[in-house]
C-alpha positions, 0 to 999 in steps of 0.5 A: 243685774241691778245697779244703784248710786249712793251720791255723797252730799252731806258736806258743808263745803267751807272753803266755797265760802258761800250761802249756797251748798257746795253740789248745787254751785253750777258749772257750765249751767248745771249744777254740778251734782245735776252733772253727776246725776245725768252722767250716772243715769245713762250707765243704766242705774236704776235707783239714785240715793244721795246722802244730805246733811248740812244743807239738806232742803237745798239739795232736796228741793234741786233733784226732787224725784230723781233721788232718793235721800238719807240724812248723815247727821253728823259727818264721820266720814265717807264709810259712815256716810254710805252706811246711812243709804241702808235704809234703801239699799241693805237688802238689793243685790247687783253694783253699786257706784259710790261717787261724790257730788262735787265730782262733775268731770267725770264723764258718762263714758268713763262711768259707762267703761267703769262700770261695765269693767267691774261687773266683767271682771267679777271683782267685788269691788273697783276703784276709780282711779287715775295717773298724775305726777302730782298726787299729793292729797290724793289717796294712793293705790297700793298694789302687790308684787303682782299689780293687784290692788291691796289698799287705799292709803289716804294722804295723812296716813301714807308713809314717804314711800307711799306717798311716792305713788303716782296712781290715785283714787278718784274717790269713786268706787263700785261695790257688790251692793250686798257685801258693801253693807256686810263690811261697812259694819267692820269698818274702824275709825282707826287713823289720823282723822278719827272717820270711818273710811270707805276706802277701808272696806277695799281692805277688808275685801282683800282680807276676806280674799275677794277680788279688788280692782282699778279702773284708770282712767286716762283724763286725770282731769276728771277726777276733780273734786271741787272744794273751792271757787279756784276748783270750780273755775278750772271745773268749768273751763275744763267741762267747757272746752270739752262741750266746745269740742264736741260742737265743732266736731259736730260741724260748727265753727267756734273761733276761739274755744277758750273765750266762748261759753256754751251750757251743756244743754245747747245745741247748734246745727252744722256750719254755724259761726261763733264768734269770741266771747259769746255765752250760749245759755240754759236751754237754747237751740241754735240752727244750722248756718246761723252767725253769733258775732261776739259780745251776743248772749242768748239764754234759753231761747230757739234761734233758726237756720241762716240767723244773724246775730250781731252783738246782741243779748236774747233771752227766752224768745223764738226767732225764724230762719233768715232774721236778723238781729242787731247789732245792740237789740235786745229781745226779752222774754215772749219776743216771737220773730218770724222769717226774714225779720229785721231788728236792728241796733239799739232796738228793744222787743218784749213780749212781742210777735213781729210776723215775716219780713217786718223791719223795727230797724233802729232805736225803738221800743215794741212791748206787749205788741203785734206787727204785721208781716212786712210793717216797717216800724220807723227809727225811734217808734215806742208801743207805748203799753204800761199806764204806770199799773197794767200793760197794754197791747198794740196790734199793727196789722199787715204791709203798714208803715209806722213813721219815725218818732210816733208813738202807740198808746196801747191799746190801739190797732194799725189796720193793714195797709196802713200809714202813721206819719213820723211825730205821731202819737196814735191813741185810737184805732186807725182803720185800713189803708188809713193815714193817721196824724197826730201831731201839733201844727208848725208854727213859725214865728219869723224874726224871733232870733232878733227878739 
């Protein structure tokens, strides 16, 4: 049996009150309809079609290939909306799970359990459905004397004794693709708002005496849907503390989940400490046994075993077992720091390899460079590699000793074994197990305080 997903998208999303399309708002680094897309695509659906409208090139460009699209000019209504996917889907047999792009909490086991109830229990259609004692605004499920559901009854529709109901549609639904586009055809714009209601077709089944189910799911959470910045940030602490969870049932310490950010794309191996207000960004990879003090971010970048980070911020850089990193440094894009490496407070690294066991251990620069296993870069040492037009590139060999306060004019090259006394500026090559000076002579002029 197939299963396709028709995503509903084609809402301008007013109340985000933003530039930016309502689905493609991230929560915890994603995107929250790249959320619903991943979370569908692991129940086994083999054919995504999301409904655009306003914003459509936005949301075109942001899931590329992973969907098919089909344009709802003119929003009337959710029924209306599913009805555009026809194009794609008229003709398919299996399930098909109708879900909204602002719906990011909802898990991949709870779409897997949905799903998988629907196609066992034969109904030709399941909703998505929850408990909660505040269901206002939600559309509530009416079941029979039996408990088997009738209807959908949406807010502005419901009596007083309807509204009374505490268990909700989520919104999300699973359908017998086949019937879904027979019925959709049938359904009226009869009600408070003038639209076309997808939830309309439950009724229609149950008039055709077909069997209509309810999947509830126990987090009520889940079925948030975001309408507005509020909505999102209850949605992105909700998601993140989930992905916290996980993590340290996974063996690693956070010490405080509500103040630490983790993207849903990081890993983290066993026994690594994470300290309060740490953001974990993108695509980073951290090791086992590494220490994130507080204060540190680090975005799309792979962090080794047995690590330190102290207060520090890492960005797009690779970093071997054993470093150490801070506190106050920063590495920017292309940093490559191998084991045992020291780099210390108020240090800057860009586009630079520093080879096992180097040291720059405080304020100092290293851009566009190349230092040697076991260099030790003295305090406040500068590569100095932009002409105010093009970079340059320094490479200190090996077992060298860079004094405080020098500074590389690049390009140049610190053959290995070599010294570079403090206060120097070094613009030719200095050769192997060489001295190089590069500094003016003192010159004393003695009584000049009593001039």
């Amino acid at each position: 049996m197939t299963r396709q997903a028709v995503i509903l998208a084609a809402g301008k999303g007013t109340r985000m009150k933003s530039k930016l399309h309502k689905v493609l708002h991230p929560v915890c680094g994603k995107p929250m309809v790249q959320h619903v897309i991943d979370n569908i695509k692991k129940a086994d659906v083999t054919e995504i079609v999301t409904i655009v409208g306003y914003g459509a090139e936005d949301v075109k460009a942001a899931l590329k290939e992973q969907s098919l699209f089909s344009m709802q000019a003119e929003q009337l209504g959710t029924a209306h909306a599913v009805q555009m996917a026809a194009e794609h889907l008229q003709n398919k047999q299996g399930t098909t799970i109708v879900i909204c792009g602002d719906t990011p909490l909802i898990s991949e086991e709870t779409i897997a359990g949905f799903i998988a109830h629907h196609e066992t229990t034969g109904a030709k259609a399941t909703i998505l459905s929850a408990k909660t004692n505040t269901p206002f605004g939600y559309g509530r499920i009416i079941r029979d004397e039996h408990g088997a559901v009738e209807r959908i009854v949406e807010e502005k529709d419901a009596t007083i004794e309807e509204k009374l109901v505490n268990e909700v549609s989520s919104g999300t639904f699973c359908f017998d693709n086949a019937l879904l586009f027979e019925l959709l055809q049938q359904v009226d714009n009869n009600n408070a708002q003038g639209e076309y209601y997808l939830p309309d077709v439950i009724k229609l089944l149950r008039e055709k005496g077909e069997l209509v189910e309810a999947y509830v799911t126990e987090d009520f959470s889940e079925t948030l849907g975001i309408n507005d910045r509020y909505n999102l940030s209850i949605a992105e602490q909700t998601l993140r503390l989930r992905i916290n969870k996980q993590h340290m049932m996974n063996g690693v310490t956070i010490v405080d989940p509500l103040t630490t950010y983790i993207d849903t794309e990081v890993t983290i191996g066993n026994d690594t400490v994470i300290e309060p207000g740490v953001m974990l960004k993108g695509n980073t990879q951290i090791g086992s046994d590494v220490v994130i003090t507080s204060g540190s971010t680090i975005t799309d970048s792979e962090i080794g075993n047995g690590v330190t980070v102290k207060h520090s911020v890492i960005s797009e850089s690779k970093v071997d077992d054993g470093t150490t990193i801070g506190p106050f440094a920063q590495l920017r894009p292309g940093s490559i720091l191998g084991k045992e490496v020291k780099v210390g407070n108020f240090v800057e690294v860009k586009k630079a390899r520093l080879e096992d066991e180097a040291k720059v251990s405080h304020l100092s620069y290293i851009g566009d460079a190349e230092i040697g296993a076991r260099t030790n870069v003295g305090c406040g040492a500068i590569t100095v590699n932009y002409d105010g037009k093009n970079k340059f590139k320094t490479v200190v060999g090996k077992d060298a000793f860079i004094g405080c306060n020098s500074n590389l004019v690049a390009p140049v090259t610190v053959g290995d074994g070599s010294f570079v006394a403090a206060g120097s500026t070094i613009t030719d090559d200095v050769p192997e197990k060489s001295l190089a000076l590069g500094r003016a002579r003192q010159t004393n002029k003695e009584g000049y305080y009593n001039k």
